[in-house]
C-alpha positions in Angstrom: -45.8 85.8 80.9 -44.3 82.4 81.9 -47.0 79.5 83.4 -44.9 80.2 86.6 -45.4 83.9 86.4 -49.2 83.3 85.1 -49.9 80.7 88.5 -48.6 83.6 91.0 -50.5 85.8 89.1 -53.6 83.4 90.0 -52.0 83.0 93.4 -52.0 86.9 94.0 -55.4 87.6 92.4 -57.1 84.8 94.7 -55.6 86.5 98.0 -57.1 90.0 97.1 -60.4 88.4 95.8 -60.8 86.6 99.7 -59.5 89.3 101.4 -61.9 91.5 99.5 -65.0 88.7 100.5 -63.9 88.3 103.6 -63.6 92.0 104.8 -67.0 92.4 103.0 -68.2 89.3 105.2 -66.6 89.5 108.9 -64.9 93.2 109.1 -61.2 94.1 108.6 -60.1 93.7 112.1 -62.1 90.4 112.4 -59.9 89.0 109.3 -56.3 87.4 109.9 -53.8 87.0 107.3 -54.4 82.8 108.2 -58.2 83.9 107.5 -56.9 85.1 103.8 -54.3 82.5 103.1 -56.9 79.6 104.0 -59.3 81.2 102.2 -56.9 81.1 98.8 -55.8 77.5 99.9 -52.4 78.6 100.0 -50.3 78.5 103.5 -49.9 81.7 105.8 -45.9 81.6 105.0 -46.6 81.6 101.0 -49.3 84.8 101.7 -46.2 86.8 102.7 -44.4 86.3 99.3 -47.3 87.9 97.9 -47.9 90.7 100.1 -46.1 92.2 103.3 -48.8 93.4 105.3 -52.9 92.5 105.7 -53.1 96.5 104.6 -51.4 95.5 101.3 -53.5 93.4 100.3 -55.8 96.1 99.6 -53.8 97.7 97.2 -52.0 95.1 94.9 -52.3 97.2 91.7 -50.3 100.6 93.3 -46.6 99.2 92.1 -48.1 98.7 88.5 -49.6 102.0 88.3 -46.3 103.8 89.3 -44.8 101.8 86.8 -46.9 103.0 84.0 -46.2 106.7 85.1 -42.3 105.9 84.7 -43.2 104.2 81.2 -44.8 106.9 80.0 -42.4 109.9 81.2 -39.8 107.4 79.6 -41.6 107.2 76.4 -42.8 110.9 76.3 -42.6 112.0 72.8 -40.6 116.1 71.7 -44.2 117.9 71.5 -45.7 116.0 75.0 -45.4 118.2 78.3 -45.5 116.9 82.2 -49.5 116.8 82.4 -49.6 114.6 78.4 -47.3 111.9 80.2 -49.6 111.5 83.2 -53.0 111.9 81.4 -51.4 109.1 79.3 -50.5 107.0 82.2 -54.1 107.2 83.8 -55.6 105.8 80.6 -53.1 103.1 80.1 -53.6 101.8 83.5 -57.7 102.0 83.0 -57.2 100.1 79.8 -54.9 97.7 81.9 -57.5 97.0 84.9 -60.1 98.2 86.9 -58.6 98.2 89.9 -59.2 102.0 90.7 -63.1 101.6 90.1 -63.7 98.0 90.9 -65.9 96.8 94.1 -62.5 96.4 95.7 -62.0 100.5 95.1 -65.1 101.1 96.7 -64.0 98.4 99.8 -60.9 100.3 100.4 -61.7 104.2 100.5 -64.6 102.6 103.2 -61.4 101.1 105.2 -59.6 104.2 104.6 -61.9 106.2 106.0 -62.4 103.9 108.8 -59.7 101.7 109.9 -56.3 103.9 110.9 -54.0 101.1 110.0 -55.6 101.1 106.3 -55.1 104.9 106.4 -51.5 105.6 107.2 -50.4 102.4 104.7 -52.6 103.6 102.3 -51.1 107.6 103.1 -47.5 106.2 102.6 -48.1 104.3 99.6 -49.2 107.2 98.1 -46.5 109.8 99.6 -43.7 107.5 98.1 -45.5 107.0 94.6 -45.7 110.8 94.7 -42.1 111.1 95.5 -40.8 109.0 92.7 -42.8 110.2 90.0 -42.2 113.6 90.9 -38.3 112.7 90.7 -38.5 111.4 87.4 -40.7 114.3 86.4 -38.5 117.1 87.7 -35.6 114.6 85.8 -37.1 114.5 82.6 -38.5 117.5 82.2 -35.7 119.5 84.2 -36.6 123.1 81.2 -39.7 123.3 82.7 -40.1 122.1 86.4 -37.8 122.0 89.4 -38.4 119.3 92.0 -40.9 122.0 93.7 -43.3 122.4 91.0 -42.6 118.5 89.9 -44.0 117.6 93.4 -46.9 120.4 92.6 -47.8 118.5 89.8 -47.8 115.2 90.8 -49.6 115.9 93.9 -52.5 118.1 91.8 -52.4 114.6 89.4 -53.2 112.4 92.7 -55.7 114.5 94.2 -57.6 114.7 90.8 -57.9 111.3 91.0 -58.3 110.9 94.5 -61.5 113.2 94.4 -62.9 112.5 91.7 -63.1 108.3 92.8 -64.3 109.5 96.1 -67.3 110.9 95.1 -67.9 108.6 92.3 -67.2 105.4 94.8 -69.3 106.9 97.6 -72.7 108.1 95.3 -75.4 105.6 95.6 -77.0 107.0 92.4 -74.4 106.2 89.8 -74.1 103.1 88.1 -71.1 101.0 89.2 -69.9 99.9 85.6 -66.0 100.3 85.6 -65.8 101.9 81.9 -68.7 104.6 83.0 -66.4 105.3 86.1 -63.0 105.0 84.3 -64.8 107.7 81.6 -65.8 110.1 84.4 -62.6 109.9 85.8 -61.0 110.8 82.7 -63.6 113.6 81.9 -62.3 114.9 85.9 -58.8 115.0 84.8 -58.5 116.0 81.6 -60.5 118.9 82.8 -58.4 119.8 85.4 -55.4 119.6 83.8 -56.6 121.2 80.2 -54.8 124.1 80.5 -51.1 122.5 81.0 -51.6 119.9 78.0 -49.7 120.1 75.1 -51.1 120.5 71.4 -51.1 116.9 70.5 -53.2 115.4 73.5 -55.5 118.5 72.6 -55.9 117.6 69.3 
Protein backbone atom coordinates (compact mmCIF):
# COMPACT_ATOMS: atom_id res chain seq x y z
CA UNK A 1 0.00 0.00 0.00
CA UNK A 2 0.91 3.71 -0.41
CA UNK A 3 1.87 5.79 3.15
CA UNK A 4 -1.49 7.60 2.19
CA UNK A 5 -3.43 4.36 1.88
CA UNK A 6 -1.32 2.86 5.00
CA UNK A 7 -2.46 6.32 7.30
CA UNK A 8 -6.26 5.77 6.40
CA UNK A 9 -5.75 2.39 7.14
CA UNK A 10 -4.49 3.63 10.68
CA UNK A 11 -7.28 6.19 10.54
CA UNK A 12 -10.05 3.43 9.95
CA UNK A 13 -8.57 0.83 12.41
CA UNK A 14 -8.47 3.60 15.28
CA UNK A 15 -12.38 4.44 14.71
CA UNK A 16 -13.41 0.73 15.06
CA UNK A 17 -10.87 0.18 17.98
CA UNK A 18 -12.87 3.40 20.04
CA UNK A 19 -15.98 2.55 18.96
CA UNK A 20 -15.36 -1.02 19.98
CA UNK A 21 -14.02 0.59 23.74
CA UNK A 22 -16.39 2.82 23.91
CA UNK A 23 -19.52 0.64 23.31
CA UNK A 24 -17.74 -1.82 25.68
CA UNK A 25 -17.49 1.32 28.18
CA UNK A 26 -20.81 3.53 27.97
CA UNK A 27 -23.45 1.36 25.80
CA UNK A 28 -24.17 1.68 21.99
CA UNK A 29 -26.94 4.15 22.27
CA UNK A 30 -24.92 6.24 24.83
CA UNK A 31 -22.01 6.56 22.10
CA UNK A 32 -22.22 9.36 19.27
CA UNK A 33 -20.39 9.32 16.18
CA UNK A 34 -18.57 12.84 17.79
CA UNK A 35 -17.96 10.31 20.92
CA UNK A 36 -15.93 7.99 18.16
CA UNK A 37 -14.31 10.59 16.08
CA UNK A 38 -12.92 12.40 19.34
CA UNK A 39 -11.96 9.42 20.59
CA UNK A 40 -9.61 8.66 17.23
CA UNK A 41 -8.57 12.38 17.34
CA UNK A 42 -9.96 12.80 14.03
CA UNK A 43 -13.02 15.37 13.33
CA UNK A 44 -16.73 14.14 13.15
CA UNK A 45 -16.77 15.25 9.22
CA UNK A 46 -13.50 12.98 8.46
CA UNK A 47 -15.37 9.85 10.50
CA UNK A 48 -17.93 9.93 7.64
CA UNK A 49 -15.25 9.21 4.93
CA UNK A 50 -14.50 6.26 6.78
CA UNK A 51 -17.79 4.94 7.51
CA UNK A 52 -21.55 5.94 6.65
CA UNK A 53 -23.32 5.07 9.59
CA UNK A 54 -22.41 4.51 13.69
CA UNK A 55 -23.77 0.71 12.72
CA UNK A 56 -20.93 0.42 10.22
CA UNK A 57 -18.49 0.90 12.17
CA UNK A 58 -19.17 -2.44 13.49
CA UNK A 59 -18.47 -4.17 10.52
CA UNK A 60 -15.48 -2.60 8.69
CA UNK A 61 -14.10 -6.03 7.35
CA UNK A 62 -17.71 -7.15 5.46
CA UNK A 63 -16.58 -5.35 1.88
CA UNK A 64 -13.17 -7.29 2.09
CA UNK A 65 -14.67 -10.53 2.77
CA UNK A 66 -17.06 -10.21 -0.26
CA UNK A 67 -14.17 -9.44 -2.11
CA UNK A 68 -12.32 -12.45 -1.37
CA UNK A 69 -15.44 -14.63 -2.32
CA UNK A 70 -15.33 -12.77 -5.92
CA UNK A 71 -11.41 -13.53 -5.96
CA UNK A 72 -11.69 -16.79 -5.41
CA UNK A 73 -14.77 -17.74 -7.80
CA UNK A 74 -12.56 -15.58 -10.30
CA UNK A 75 -9.63 -17.70 -9.70
CA UNK A 76 -11.42 -21.11 -9.30
CA UNK A 77 -9.31 -23.66 -10.98
CA UNK A 78 -11.19 -26.75 -13.93
CA UNK A 79 -11.44 -29.47 -11.07
CA UNK A 80 -12.88 -26.84 -8.09
CA UNK A 81 -16.77 -26.76 -7.74
CA UNK A 82 -19.10 -23.90 -6.02
CA UNK A 83 -18.51 -25.08 -2.23
CA UNK A 84 -14.09 -25.42 -3.13
CA UNK A 85 -14.32 -21.54 -4.07
CA UNK A 86 -16.07 -20.52 -0.86
CA UNK A 87 -14.34 -22.99 1.64
CA UNK A 88 -11.33 -21.25 -0.04
CA UNK A 89 -12.50 -17.83 0.53
CA UNK A 90 -13.31 -18.50 4.31
CA UNK A 91 -9.66 -19.47 4.95
CA UNK A 92 -8.11 -16.70 3.01
CA UNK A 93 -9.96 -14.15 4.85
CA UNK A 94 -9.02 -16.05 8.38
CA UNK A 95 -5.42 -15.93 7.19
CA UNK A 96 -6.15 -12.15 6.33
CA UNK A 97 -7.67 -11.13 9.89
CA UNK A 98 -9.52 -11.93 12.73
CA UNK A 99 -12.13 -9.89 12.36
CA UNK A 100 -14.84 -12.73 12.39
CA UNK A 101 -13.44 -14.12 15.92
CA UNK A 102 -11.95 -11.07 17.46
CA UNK A 103 -13.41 -9.36 20.74
CA UNK A 104 -15.03 -6.95 18.26
CA UNK A 105 -17.00 -10.39 16.80
CA UNK A 106 -18.14 -11.17 20.14
CA UNK A 107 -19.20 -7.14 20.70
CA UNK A 108 -21.36 -7.17 17.69
CA UNK A 109 -23.52 -10.53 17.70
CA UNK A 110 -24.31 -8.91 21.54
CA UNK A 111 -25.54 -5.65 19.62
CA UNK A 112 -27.18 -7.70 17.14
CA UNK A 113 -29.06 -9.41 19.33
CA UNK A 114 -29.88 -6.38 21.24
CA UNK A 115 -29.96 -3.15 19.52
CA UNK A 116 -32.59 -3.17 16.39
CA UNK A 117 -30.64 -0.61 14.49
CA UNK A 118 -27.43 -2.98 14.67
CA UNK A 119 -29.76 -5.74 13.55
CA UNK A 120 -31.42 -4.65 10.38
CA UNK A 121 -27.83 -2.99 9.11
CA UNK A 122 -26.20 -5.89 10.09
CA UNK A 123 -29.44 -8.11 8.13
CA UNK A 124 -28.85 -5.93 5.00
CA UNK A 125 -25.25 -6.16 4.92
CA UNK A 126 -25.49 -9.60 4.76
CA UNK A 127 -28.65 -9.96 2.30
CA UNK A 128 -26.68 -7.88 -0.35
CA UNK A 129 -23.28 -9.90 0.25
CA UNK A 130 -25.52 -12.94 -0.38
CA UNK A 131 -26.95 -11.50 -3.46
CA UNK A 132 -23.75 -10.67 -5.12
CA UNK A 133 -21.96 -13.65 -4.49
CA UNK A 134 -24.71 -15.78 -5.36
CA UNK A 135 -24.70 -13.78 -8.88
CA UNK A 136 -21.34 -14.42 -9.59
CA UNK A 137 -21.75 -17.99 -8.48
CA UNK A 138 -24.83 -18.85 -10.58
CA UNK A 139 -22.45 -16.74 -13.41
CA UNK A 140 -19.49 -18.78 -13.09
CA UNK A 141 -20.72 -21.81 -12.58
CA UNK A 142 -23.93 -21.42 -14.86
CA UNK A 143 -23.50 -26.08 -15.68
CA UNK A 144 -24.27 -26.56 -12.45
CA UNK A 145 -26.44 -23.98 -10.52
CA UNK A 146 -29.15 -21.59 -11.64
CA UNK A 147 -29.55 -18.31 -9.65
CA UNK A 148 -32.04 -20.56 -7.29
CA UNK A 149 -29.67 -23.03 -6.12
CA UNK A 150 -26.70 -20.30 -6.34
CA UNK A 151 -28.75 -18.33 -3.64
CA UNK A 152 -29.22 -21.98 -1.87
CA UNK A 153 -25.65 -22.17 -1.57
CA UNK A 154 -24.59 -19.06 -0.57
CA UNK A 155 -27.19 -18.74 1.95
CA UNK A 156 -26.23 -22.55 3.52
CA UNK A 157 -22.27 -20.91 3.26
CA UNK A 158 -23.57 -17.85 5.51
CA UNK A 159 -25.47 -19.63 7.98
CA UNK A 160 -22.55 -22.17 8.52
CA UNK A 161 -20.72 -19.47 9.50
CA UNK A 162 -23.20 -17.59 11.14
CA UNK A 163 -23.91 -20.61 13.58
CA UNK A 164 -21.12 -21.81 14.11
CA UNK A 165 -19.52 -18.08 15.48
CA UNK A 166 -22.65 -17.77 17.51
CA UNK A 167 -22.16 -20.47 19.63
CA UNK A 168 -18.46 -20.24 19.69
CA UNK A 169 -18.70 -16.27 20.51
CA UNK A 170 -21.50 -16.81 23.11
CA UNK A 171 -19.73 -20.10 25.17
CA UNK A 172 -18.01 -18.93 28.26
CA UNK A 173 -15.98 -22.18 28.40
CA UNK A 174 -13.92 -21.94 25.21
CA UNK A 175 -10.86 -20.16 24.99
CA UNK A 176 -11.04 -16.90 23.09
CA UNK A 177 -7.75 -17.46 20.87
CA UNK A 178 -8.63 -16.41 17.26
CA UNK A 179 -6.66 -19.45 15.49
CA UNK A 180 -8.58 -22.00 18.01
CA UNK A 181 -11.89 -20.23 16.80
CA UNK A 182 -10.85 -19.66 13.14
CA UNK A 183 -9.97 -23.75 13.32
CA UNK A 184 -13.38 -24.66 14.71
CA UNK A 185 -15.00 -22.63 12.30
CA UNK A 186 -13.28 -24.27 9.57
CA UNK A 187 -13.88 -27.83 11.14
CA UNK A 188 -18.02 -26.46 11.11
CA UNK A 189 -17.82 -25.77 7.47
CA UNK A 190 -15.82 -28.10 5.91
CA UNK A 191 -18.22 -30.49 7.54
CA UNK A 192 -21.13 -29.21 6.38
CA UNK A 193 -20.20 -28.76 3.12
CA UNK A 194 -18.13 -32.21 2.63
CA UNK A 195 -20.27 -33.70 0.51
CA UNK A 196 -20.44 -30.86 -2.35
CA UNK A 197 -16.45 -30.52 -2.51
CA UNK A 198 -14.64 -31.42 -5.17
CA UNK A 199 -11.63 -34.11 -5.31
CA UNK A 200 -8.80 -31.66 -4.86
CA UNK A 201 -10.00 -29.79 -1.65
CA UNK A 202 -10.69 -33.53 -0.44
CA UNK A 203 -7.43 -34.51 -1.06
Amino acid sequence: MSLRDRKRERTRQALVDAATELFEQRGYEATTVADIAAAAEIGTRTFFSYFATKEDVLFPQGDARVAAVLDAIAARGPDDGPADVLLRALRQTAQDSDDLVSPLAALRLRLIQTVPAVRGRGLQLQLDAQREIARHLADAFGDRLDAVGAAALTGAFVGAITGALQVLLEDPERPGDPAALQAAVRRATDFVFAPWLGHAERA
